[in-house]
N, C-alpha and C positions, 0 to 999 in steps of 0.2 A: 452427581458430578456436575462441577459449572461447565456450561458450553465455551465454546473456544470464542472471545471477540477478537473482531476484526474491525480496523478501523482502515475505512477506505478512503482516500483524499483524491479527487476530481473534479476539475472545474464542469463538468460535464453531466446536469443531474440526469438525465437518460440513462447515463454510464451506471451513477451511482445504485439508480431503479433495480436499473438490470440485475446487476452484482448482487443486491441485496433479495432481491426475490431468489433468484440460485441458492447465494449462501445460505436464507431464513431458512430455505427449502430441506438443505444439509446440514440442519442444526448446528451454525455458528448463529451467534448473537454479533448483532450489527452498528457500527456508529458509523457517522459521514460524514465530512467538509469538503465544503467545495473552493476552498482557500487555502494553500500552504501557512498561512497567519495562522488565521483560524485553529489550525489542527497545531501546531508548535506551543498553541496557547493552551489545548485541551491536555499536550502532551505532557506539563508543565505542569498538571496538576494528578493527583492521586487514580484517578480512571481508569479503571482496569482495560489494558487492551495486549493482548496476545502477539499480534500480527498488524502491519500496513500494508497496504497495499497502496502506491504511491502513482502516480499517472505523471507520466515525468515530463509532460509534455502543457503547463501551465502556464497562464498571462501571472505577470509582478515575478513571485518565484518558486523558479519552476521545479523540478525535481532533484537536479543533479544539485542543487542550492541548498534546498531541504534537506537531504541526507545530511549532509554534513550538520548541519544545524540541530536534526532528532539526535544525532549518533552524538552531541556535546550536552544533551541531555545527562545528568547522571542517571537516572533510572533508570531511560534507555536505551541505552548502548547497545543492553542485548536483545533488542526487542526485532524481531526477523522484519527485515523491510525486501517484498518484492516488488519490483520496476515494473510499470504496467506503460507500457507503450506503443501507439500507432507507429511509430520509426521501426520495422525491423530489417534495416538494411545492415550488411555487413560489417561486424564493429560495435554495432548497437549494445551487446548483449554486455560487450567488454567493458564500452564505457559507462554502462551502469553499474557494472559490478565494480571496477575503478572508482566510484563515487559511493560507494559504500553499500549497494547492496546485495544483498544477501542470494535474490534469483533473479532474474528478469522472465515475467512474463507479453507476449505481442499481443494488438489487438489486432480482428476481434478475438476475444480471450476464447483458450479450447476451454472448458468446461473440466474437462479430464482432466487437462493438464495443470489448473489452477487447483484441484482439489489432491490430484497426487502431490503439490506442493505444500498442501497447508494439513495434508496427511502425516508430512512428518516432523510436526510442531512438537 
């Protein structure tokens, strides 16, 4: 069975480390950008990827921008995008989900709670 990818976009490569030593740990397979660009241009081509995980909080553009932009993808429409954001003040969760996605996860991320979401890919 192929392992579930995850493609994680944060201008943050600390963030990115992080995430990925977790994930590799829970057998997902891992991609990264640390550029909204970046990842729209990967998204654009064949590459398998399961799940984003979107850091909605980036220099140029930032998350709530991207969404809309993966989601005019044809291929990806239905690709699960959670919101990964330091902001979790009251509202937060709404206006990402308003911008298209699918959960919002806070930082710093629960671990639990990031893997109960991608438990039910």
């Amino acid at each position: 069975m192929r392992k579930k990818r995850v493609l994680i976009i944060d201008d943050d490569a600390r963030n990115i480390f992080a995430l990925k030593a977790i994930l590799k740990s829970k057998s997902f397979d891992c991609l990264s950008c640390l550029h909204a660009e970046e990842a729209l241009a990967l998204l654009q081509t064949e590459e398998e990827v399961d799940v984003i995980l979107l850091d909605m909080m980036m220099p140029d553009i930032d998350g709530y921008e991207a969404i809309p932009r993966i989601r005019s993808i044809s291929t990806r429409r239905e690709t699960p995008i959670f919101a990964v954001t330091a902001q979790a003040m009251v509202g937060d969760r709404e206006k990402c989900l308003e911008a298209g996605a699918d959960d919002y996860i806070s930082k710093p991320i629960d671990v639990d709670k990031l893997l109960t979401l991608l438990a039910r890919l």
